[in-house]
VEXTIFI-469202 format. One line per 2 residues: number of its first residue (from 0); their letters; for each residue x, y, z of C-alpha. Coordinates in steps of 0.05 Angstrom, whole numbers. Layout:
BEGIN
NUM	a	X/Y/Z  ...
This chain:
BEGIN
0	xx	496/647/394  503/590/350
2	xx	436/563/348  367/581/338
4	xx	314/559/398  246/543/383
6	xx	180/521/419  109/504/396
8	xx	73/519/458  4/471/461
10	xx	-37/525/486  -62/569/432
12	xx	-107/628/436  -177/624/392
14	xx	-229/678/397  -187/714/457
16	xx	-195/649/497  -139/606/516
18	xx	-154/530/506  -111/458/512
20	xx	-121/423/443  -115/351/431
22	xx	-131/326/354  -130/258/339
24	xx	-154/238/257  -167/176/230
26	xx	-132/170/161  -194/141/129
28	xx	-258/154/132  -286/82/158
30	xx	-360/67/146  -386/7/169
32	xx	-414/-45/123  -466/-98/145
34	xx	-538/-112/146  -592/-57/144
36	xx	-606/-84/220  -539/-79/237
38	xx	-530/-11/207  -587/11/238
40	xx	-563/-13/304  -496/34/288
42	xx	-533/92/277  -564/93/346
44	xx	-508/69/385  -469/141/341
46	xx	-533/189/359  -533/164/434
48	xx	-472/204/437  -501/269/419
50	xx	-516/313/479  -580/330/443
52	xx	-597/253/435  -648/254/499
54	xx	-682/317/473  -708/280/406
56	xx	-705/211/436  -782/208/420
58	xx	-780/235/343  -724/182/331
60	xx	-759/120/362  -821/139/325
62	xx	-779/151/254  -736/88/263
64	xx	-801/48/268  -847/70/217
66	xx	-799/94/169  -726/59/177
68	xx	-714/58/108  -727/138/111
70	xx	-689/141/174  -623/107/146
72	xx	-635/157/91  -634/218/127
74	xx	-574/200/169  -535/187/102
76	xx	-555/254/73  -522/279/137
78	xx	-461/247/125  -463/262/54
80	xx	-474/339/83  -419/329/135
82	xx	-365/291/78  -375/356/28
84	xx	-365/410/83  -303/372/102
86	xx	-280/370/28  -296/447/19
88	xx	-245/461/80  -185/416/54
90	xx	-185/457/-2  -188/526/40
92	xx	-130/500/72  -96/479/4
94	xx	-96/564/-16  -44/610/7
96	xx	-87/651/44  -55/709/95
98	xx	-59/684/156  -121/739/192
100	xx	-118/764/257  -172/798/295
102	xx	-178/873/294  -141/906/355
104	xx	-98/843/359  -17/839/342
106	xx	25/793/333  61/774/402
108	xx	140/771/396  172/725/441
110	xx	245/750/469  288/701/498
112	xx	301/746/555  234/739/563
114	xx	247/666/588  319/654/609
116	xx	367/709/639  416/721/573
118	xx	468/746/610  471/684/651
120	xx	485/636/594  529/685/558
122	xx	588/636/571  562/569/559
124	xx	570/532/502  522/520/438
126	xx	508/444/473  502/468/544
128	xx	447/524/515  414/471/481
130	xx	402/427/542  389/475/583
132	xx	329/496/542  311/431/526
134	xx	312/417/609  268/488/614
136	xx	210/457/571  217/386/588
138	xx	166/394/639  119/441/599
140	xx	65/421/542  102/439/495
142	xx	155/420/437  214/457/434
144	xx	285/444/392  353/475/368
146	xx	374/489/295  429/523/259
148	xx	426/589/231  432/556/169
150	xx	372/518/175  333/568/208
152	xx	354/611/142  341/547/94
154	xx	271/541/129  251/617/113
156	xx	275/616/39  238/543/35
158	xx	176/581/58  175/623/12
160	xx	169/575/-47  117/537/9
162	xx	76/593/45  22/538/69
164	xx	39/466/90  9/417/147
166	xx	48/391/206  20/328/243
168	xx	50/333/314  51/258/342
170	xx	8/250/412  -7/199/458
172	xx	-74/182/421  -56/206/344
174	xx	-33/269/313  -50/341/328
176	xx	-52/374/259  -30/449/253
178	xx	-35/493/183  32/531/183
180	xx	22/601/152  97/631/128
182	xx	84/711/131  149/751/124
184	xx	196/732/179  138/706/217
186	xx	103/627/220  34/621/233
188	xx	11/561/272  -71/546/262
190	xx	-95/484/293  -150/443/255
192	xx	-201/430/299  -241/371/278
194	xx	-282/315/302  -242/271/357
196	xx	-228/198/329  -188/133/338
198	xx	-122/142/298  -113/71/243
200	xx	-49/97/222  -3/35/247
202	xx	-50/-24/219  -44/-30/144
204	xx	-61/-104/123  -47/-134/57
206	xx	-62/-194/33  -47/-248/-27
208	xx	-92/-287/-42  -74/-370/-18
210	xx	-53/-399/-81  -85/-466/-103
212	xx	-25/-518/-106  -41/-570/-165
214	xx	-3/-519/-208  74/-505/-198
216	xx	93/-431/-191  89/-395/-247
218	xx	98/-314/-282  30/-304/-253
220	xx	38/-331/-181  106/-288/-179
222	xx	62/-222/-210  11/-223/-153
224	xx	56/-240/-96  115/-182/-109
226	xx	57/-131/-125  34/-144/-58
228	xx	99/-147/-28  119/-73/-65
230	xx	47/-47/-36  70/-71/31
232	xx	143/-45/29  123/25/3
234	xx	75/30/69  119/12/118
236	xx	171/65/91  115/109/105
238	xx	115/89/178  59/42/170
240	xx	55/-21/216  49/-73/163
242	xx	27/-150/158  34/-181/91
244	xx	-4/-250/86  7/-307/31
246	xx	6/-375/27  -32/-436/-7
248	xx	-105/-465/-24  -97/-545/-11
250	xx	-180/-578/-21  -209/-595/-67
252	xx	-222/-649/-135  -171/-622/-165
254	xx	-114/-629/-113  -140/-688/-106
256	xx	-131/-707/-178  -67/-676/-181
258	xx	-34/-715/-124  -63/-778/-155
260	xx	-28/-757/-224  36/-748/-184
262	xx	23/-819/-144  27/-789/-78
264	xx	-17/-777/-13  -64/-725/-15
266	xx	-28/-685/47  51/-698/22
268	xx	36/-664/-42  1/-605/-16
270	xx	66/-600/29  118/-607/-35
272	xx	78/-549/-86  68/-507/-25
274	xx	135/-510/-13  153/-487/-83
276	xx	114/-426/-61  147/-413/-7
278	xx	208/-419/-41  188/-367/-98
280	xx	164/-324/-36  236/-317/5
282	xx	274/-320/-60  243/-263/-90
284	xx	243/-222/-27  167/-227/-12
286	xx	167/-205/63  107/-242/91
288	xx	84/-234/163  46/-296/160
290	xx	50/-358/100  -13/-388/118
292	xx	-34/-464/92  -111/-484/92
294	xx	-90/-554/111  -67/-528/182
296	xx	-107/-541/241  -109/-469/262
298	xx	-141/-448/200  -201/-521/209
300	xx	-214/-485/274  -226/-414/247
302	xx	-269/-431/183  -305/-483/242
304	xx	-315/-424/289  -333/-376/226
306	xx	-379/-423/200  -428/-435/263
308	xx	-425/-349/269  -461/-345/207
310	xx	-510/-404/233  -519/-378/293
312	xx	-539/-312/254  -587/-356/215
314	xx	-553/-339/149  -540/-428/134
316	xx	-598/-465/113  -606/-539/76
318	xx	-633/-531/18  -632/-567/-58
320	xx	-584/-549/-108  -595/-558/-185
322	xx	-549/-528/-230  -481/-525/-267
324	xx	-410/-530/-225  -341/-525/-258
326	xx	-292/-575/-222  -234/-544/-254
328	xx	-251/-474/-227  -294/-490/-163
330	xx	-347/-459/-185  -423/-452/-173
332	xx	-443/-419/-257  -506/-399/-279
334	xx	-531/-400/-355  -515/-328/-361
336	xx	-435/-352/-345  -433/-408/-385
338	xx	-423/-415/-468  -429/-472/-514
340	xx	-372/-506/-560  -355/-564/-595
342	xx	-311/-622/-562  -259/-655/-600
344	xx	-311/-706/-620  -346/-640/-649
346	xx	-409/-662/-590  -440/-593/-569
348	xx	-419/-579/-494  -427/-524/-446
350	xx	-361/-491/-414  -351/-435/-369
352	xx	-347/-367/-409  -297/-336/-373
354	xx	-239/-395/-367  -268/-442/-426
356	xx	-264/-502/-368  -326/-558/-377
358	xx	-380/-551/-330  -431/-605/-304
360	xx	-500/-614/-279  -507/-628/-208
362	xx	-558/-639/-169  -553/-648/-82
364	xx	-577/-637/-27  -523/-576/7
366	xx	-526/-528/65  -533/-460/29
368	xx	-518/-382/48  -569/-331/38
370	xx	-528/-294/-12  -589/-264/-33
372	xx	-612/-229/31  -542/-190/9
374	xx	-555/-147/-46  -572/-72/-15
376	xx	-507/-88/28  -463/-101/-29
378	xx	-491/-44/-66  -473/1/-3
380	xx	-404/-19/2  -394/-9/-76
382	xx	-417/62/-61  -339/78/-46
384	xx	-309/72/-124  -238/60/-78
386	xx	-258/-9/-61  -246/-46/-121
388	xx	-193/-20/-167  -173/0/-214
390	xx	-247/34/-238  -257/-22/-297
392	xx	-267/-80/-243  -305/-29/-200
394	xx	-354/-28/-263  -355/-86/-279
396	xx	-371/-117/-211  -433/-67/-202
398	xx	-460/-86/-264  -458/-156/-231
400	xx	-490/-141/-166  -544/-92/-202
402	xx	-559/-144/-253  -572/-198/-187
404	xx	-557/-263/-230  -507/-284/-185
406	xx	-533/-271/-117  -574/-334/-117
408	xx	-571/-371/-54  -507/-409/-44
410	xx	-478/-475/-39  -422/-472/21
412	xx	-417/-553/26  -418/-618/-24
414	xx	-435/-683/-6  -373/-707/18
416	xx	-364/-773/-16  -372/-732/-80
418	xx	-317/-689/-46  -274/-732/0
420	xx	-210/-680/7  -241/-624/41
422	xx	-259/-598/102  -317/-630/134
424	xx	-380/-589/165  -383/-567/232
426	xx	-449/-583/235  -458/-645/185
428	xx	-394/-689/176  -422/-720/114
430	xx	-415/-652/75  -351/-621/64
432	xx	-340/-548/64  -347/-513/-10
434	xx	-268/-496/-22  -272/-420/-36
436	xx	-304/-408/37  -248/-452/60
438	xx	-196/-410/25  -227/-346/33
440	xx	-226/-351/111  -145/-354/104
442	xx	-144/-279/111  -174/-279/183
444	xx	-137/-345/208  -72/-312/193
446	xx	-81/-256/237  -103/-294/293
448	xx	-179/-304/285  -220/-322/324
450	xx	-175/-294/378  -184/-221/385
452	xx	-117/-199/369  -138/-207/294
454	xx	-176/-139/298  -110/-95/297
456	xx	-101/-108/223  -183/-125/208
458	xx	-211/-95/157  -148/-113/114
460	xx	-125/-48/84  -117/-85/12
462	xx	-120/-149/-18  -88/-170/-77
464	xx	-123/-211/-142  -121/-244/-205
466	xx	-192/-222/-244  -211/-299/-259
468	xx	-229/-289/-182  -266/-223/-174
470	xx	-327/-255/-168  -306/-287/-111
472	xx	-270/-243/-70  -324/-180/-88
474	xx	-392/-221/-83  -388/-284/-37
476	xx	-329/-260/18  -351/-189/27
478	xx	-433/-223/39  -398/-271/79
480	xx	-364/-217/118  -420/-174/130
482	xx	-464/-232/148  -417/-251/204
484	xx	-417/-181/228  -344/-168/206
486	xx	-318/-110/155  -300/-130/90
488	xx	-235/-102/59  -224/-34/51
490	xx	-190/-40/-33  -193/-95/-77
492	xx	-134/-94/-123  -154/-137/-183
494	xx	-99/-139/-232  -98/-174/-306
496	xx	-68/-236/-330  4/-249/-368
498	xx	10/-282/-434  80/-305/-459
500	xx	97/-273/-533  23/-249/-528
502	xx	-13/-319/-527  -37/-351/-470
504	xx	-1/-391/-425  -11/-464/-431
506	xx	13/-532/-400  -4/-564/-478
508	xx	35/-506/-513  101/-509/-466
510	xx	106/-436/-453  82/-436/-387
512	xx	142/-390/-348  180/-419/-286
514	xx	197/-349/-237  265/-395/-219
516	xx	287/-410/-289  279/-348/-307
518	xx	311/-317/-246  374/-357/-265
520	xx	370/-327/-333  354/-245/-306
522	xx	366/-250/-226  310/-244/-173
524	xx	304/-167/-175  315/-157/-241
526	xx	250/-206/-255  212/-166/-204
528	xx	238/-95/-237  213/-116/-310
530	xx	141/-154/-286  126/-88/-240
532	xx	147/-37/-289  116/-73/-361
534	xx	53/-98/-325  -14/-47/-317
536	xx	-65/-78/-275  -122/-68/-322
538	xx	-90/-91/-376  -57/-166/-391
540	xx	16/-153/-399  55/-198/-447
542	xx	125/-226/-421  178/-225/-469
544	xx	246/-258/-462  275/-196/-515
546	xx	240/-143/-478  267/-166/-407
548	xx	340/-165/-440  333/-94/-469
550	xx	289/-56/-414  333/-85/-356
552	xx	404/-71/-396  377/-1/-410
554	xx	350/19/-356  386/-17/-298
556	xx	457/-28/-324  460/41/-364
558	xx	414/87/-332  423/70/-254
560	xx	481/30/-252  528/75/-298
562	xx	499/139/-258  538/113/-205
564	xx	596/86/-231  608/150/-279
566	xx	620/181/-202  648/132/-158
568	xx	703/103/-206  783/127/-188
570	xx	791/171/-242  735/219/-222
572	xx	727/199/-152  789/168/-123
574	xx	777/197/-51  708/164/-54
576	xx	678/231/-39  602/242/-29
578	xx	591/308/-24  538/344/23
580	xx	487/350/-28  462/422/11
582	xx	528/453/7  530/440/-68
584	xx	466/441/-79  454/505/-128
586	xx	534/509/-150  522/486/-216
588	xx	492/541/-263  471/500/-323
590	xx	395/482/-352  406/410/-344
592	xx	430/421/-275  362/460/-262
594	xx	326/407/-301  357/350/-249
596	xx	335/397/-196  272/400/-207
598	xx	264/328/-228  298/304/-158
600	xx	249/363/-129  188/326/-142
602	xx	200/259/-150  186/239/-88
604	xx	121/269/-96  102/237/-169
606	xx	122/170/-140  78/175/-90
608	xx	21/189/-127  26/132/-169
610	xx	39/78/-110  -20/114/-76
612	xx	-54/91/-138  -17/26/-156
614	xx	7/44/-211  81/21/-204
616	xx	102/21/-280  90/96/-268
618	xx	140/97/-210  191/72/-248
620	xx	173/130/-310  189/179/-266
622	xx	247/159/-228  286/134/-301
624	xx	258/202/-322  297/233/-262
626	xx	356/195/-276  367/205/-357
628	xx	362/282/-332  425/272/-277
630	xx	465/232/-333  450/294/-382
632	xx	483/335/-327  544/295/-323
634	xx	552/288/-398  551/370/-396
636	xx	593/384/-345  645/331/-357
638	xx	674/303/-289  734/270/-318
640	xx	759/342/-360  745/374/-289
642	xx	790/324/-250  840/348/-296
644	xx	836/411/-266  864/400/-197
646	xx	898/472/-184  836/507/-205
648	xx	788/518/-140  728/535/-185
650	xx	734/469/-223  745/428/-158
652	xx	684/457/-137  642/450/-197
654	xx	677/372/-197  647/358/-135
656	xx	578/395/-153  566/343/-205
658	xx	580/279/-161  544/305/-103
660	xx	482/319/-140  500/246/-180
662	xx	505/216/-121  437/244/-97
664	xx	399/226/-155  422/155/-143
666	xx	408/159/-71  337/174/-78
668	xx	324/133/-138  346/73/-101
670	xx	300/91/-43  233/99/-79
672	xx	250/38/-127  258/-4/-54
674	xx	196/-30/-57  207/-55/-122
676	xx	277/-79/-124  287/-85/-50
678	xx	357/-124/-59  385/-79/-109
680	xx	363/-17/-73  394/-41/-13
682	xx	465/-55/-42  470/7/-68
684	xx	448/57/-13  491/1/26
686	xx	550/21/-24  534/103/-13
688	xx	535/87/70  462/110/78
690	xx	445/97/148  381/45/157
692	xx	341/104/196  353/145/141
694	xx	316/95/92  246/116/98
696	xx	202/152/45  212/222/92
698	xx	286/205/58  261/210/-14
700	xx	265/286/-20  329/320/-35
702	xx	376/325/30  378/399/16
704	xx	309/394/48  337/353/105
706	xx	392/396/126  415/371/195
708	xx	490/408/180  539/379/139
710	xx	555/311/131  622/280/114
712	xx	606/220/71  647/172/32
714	xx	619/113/-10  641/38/1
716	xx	693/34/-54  713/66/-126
718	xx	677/2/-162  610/-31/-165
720	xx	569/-64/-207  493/-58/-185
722	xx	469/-97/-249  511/-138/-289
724	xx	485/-132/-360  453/-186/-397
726	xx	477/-222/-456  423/-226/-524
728	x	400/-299/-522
């Protein structure tokens, strides 16, 4: 028979009982952040379920009330408890342990005469067998499916090298994890029993922060939107349901005095810059879901409806303000943020430490947020190092919130004659709501809030910012979140700044960098390639016209594009030939065949754990890495002397050996750089036929792993030229 059946039957047999499983797993572990009331209130509502609740209703009641603090405390050492036991099984799991069966017991072997008459399909053929045992189990709880005895072999021999490896099984509700066991000629299929919860795997939210528009685009606006855009790419090649939000800040003074400078209404220059950002966004292949603008009504009637939840919580008061504010930056400073230098008059004045911008003394009358009441909350959702990265802004942002200085009460509205282009107060139209609540709220009005459809994406998975604006989006939006009973985000990815020929950019000094200039001068993904892979989020990176030339002629032109043109050109490849990478998978016997082998082995792997950890300039190390290795092979084995050898069978073979496995290397280079370079990725695995279903990051291991049979493949034509290289300026 030409095939090889198989079934996973659902009913498995633990401790001599026979019992349906159904595992669903959330893919984070979600805590909920709010007030200690609130939290409290979760706890309960969580115990309730335990059949055991009514039994110690009494103890608990009593606890809760004379001790909650000590209550809250015990219930996190539980979790604590719970979290490490959980951690200590993974790695069980992780060993290749045999697989243990109980004494007496043996392993049952399934005949297939045993379930259909042989004799009676004898004389069908391999696709009649295959739907007639698909049609057996259709109506059984169970998965069954066909394969070639070459895979079936493939599969064993892969085992080996694998013994222990997890399958999630999709379900109605989730995934049903099993640990697969290889053992000889035998698999051995252990469901994980765990705790039954919601699956989140779909909803993966990332968001840019709204841009404020009396600046034109610039290196830095470009930086933060495509490192969002790769984040949100790489996700949904992992199957992820994704919504990518942008857009633009439009209040405030300084609009104000920028469309004045410009000498035009308020509104028609908000519209003109924001459409510059928009324009950067589609040209550089940002995929928003949603480019929101804080001058839309939708977005007045979700910071309205956000605004009277926190009063109605009693978290607004009106109170007195005295103190410094920075118009420039929006910003409510203490002493401890400000710094003192001369003017050009040489008069003493006081600027804002962090941005140098001048600060003044203000004094009003403003409705305020009890930012204070905030600070054991904010210290609890800090508790996860994961939700500010990378680990220096984590730091640096505790030492904020443990220090206290700036969780004073806060002011959410000026007076609005002081402030005329703003949004006005739900509650008092003569104050105007503070700009950075107004701007903050984007996130929720572009998934739908207040409607509840907004809570498929809520809490956003990630969002995306600049550092000058940690304090912001880690102090007063999370407290605002929590206050209005919401979850704040899940990671804060705070990335540096860019300097031009390592000094800051500056309007005065003319090196401030235009993304469309220099997209004329480099092309749109060839931009994105060099700002992703020079930039380290920790660290300010420096652009540098001379480093853009070299790094994107070296690595793009030579080590990608060449790759494929060394193998696709007439001489060596006049057939246009891509040859099934498993059938010529292990033909060439050479060390810098294996050394491509194993490179294209674990890339996949490599890359992933750097995305996971957003560190992109990483993902490019490794796939150039990958790729210098498969040019090494072709400089070894010489294509174009082996062409020359058309009557000899071995050479033929070894010929197309070293384009298949060129070929490959290009393949899945171009699919884990996608998120990236999307438009360069795309042309080429356009120009090697891939198939768009066969474009996901399941596709970024060798095909060799994905044997389906083989596969007659040509590429688009004998020429191409993925990058054209850039001339010295």
């Amino acid at each position: 028979m030409a095939s090889v059946l198989l079934r996973n039957v659902a009913r498995v047999r633990l401790g001599g009982r026979l019992r349906d499983i159904r595992i669903t797993a959330r893919t984070s572990d979600e805590r909920y952040i709010m007030t200690s009331r609130a939290r409290l209130e979760k706890v309960l509502e969580e115990l309730q379920k335990n059949p055991y609740y009514d039994k110690y209703a009494g103890k608990i009641a009593k606890l809760q009330q004379t001790s909650p603090d000590e209550f809250l405390q015990r219930v996190e050492q539980q979790e604590k408890a719970r979290e490490k036991k959980e951690k200590q099984a993974a790695k069980l799991y992780q060993t290749e342990a045999k697989p243990i069966l109980e004494p007496g017991m043996q392993a049952q072997e399934a005949q297939l005469n045993n379930i259909m008459k042989v004799d009676m399909i004898k004389d069908k053929t391999k696709e009649e067998i295959i739907e007639i045992w698909k049609e057996y189990h259709k109506q059984k709880d169970c998965i069954c499916g066909s394969m070639t005895p070459e895979q079936y072999d493939m599969m064993f021999e892969r085992g080996k090298q694998y013994p222990t490896f997890l399958l999630p099984l999709p379900r109605e509700n989730g995934y049903e994890f099993i640990m697969c066991q290889f053992y000889g000629s035998e698999i051995h299929m252990t469901p994980l029993l765990c705790q039954t919860r919601d699956i989140k795997l779909s909803a993966f939210q990332i968001g840019n922060i709204s841009i404020p528009v009396q600046k034109r685009p610039h290196i830095g606006h470009l930086y933060s939107a495509v490192l969002a855009d790769a984040v949100a790419r790489y996700n949904t090649m992992l199957g992820h349901k994704t919504f990518l939000t942008t857009g633009t800040d439009e209040h405030g003074n300084k609009i104000k005095a920028a469309a004045a400078a410009a000498g035009l209404p308020n509104l028609e220059y908000c519209t003109n810059i924001s459409q510059q950002f928009r324009d950067m966004c589609d040209r550089f292949e940002v995929d928003y879901s949603r480019f929101i603008r804080t001058t839309e009504k939708q977005h007045y009637d979700a910071v309205h409806h956000f605004w009277k939840r926190l009063e109605k919580r009693g978290h607004i008061y009106l109170g007195k303000y005295s103190g410094w504010y920075c118009v420039s930056d929006e910003a409510f400073l203490s002493d401890a943020e400000l710094m003192e230098q001369r003017d050009p008059t040489g008069k003493i004045i006081k600027v804002s430490a962090q941005s140098g911008n001048t600060v003044e003394w203000t004094e009003e009358e403003n409705y305020k947020f009890r930012l204070s009441a905030f600070q054991d909350d904010l210290k609890y959702w800090l508790k996860d190092e994961n939700v500010i990265r990378p680990a220096l802004y984590h730091q640096i942002l505790s030492e904020w919130i443990e220090e206290g200085t700036c969780l004073q009460d806060l002011s959410i509205t000026r007076i609005r004659n002081k402030v005329p282009w703003a949004m006005p107060s739900p509650c008092d139209e003569s104050h105007s709501i503070y700009v950075w609540m107004d701007a903050l709220i984007n996130y929720l009005t572009a998934l739908g809030y207040p409607d509840e459809s907004f809570k498929e994406f809520w809490p956003p998975t990630i969002q995306v910012i600049g550092k000058d604006i940690l304090k912001f989006h880690g102090v007063y939006w999370p407290a605002f979140l929590i206050a209005a009973g919401l979850e704040p985000p899940k990671t804060l990815l705070c990335h540096a700044h860019w300097t031009v020929d390592h000094q800051k950019m500056s309007k005065s000094k003319g090196n401030v960098i235009s993304p469309f200039k220099a997209a004329n001068d480099y092309s749109e993904d060839g931009l994105r390639y060099f700002i992703l892979r020079e930039a380290v989020p920790q660290n300010d990176a420096n652009y540098s016209s001379k480093k853009i030339v070299n790094v994107l002629n070296s690595e793009l032109a030579d080590t990608l594009g060449n790759l494929v043109n060394r193998c696709a050109g007439k001489t060596i490849n006049p057939s246009k030939e891509f040859p099934d990478p498993a059938k010529y998978w292990k033909v060439l016997q050479s060390q810098v065949a294996d050394e491509t082998r194993e490179a294209l082995e674990s890339v996949s792997r490599r890359a992933r754990e750097s995305y996971e950890e957003y560190n992109l300039h990483h993902v490019v190390d490794v796939v150039m890495s990958t790729l210098h290795c498969a040019n090494r092979m072709i400089d070894y084995h010489e294509p174009w002397q082996l062409r020359k050898q058309v009557d000899d069978a071995d050479s033929i073979r070894e010929l197309k050996a070293v384009i298949s496995l060129a070929l490959e290397s290009s393949r899945i280079a171009a699919l884990i750089l996608y998120p990236i370079t999307p438009r360069l990725s795309s042309n080429l695995l356009d120009f090697l036929n891939i198939p768009r279903e066969n474009r996901t990051w399941t596709d970024t291991v060798p095909e060799f792993f994905n044997n389906n049979g083989v596969k007659q493949r040509y590429i688009e034509r004998n020429n191409v030229i993925l990058f054209k290289k850039i001339r010295s300026q």
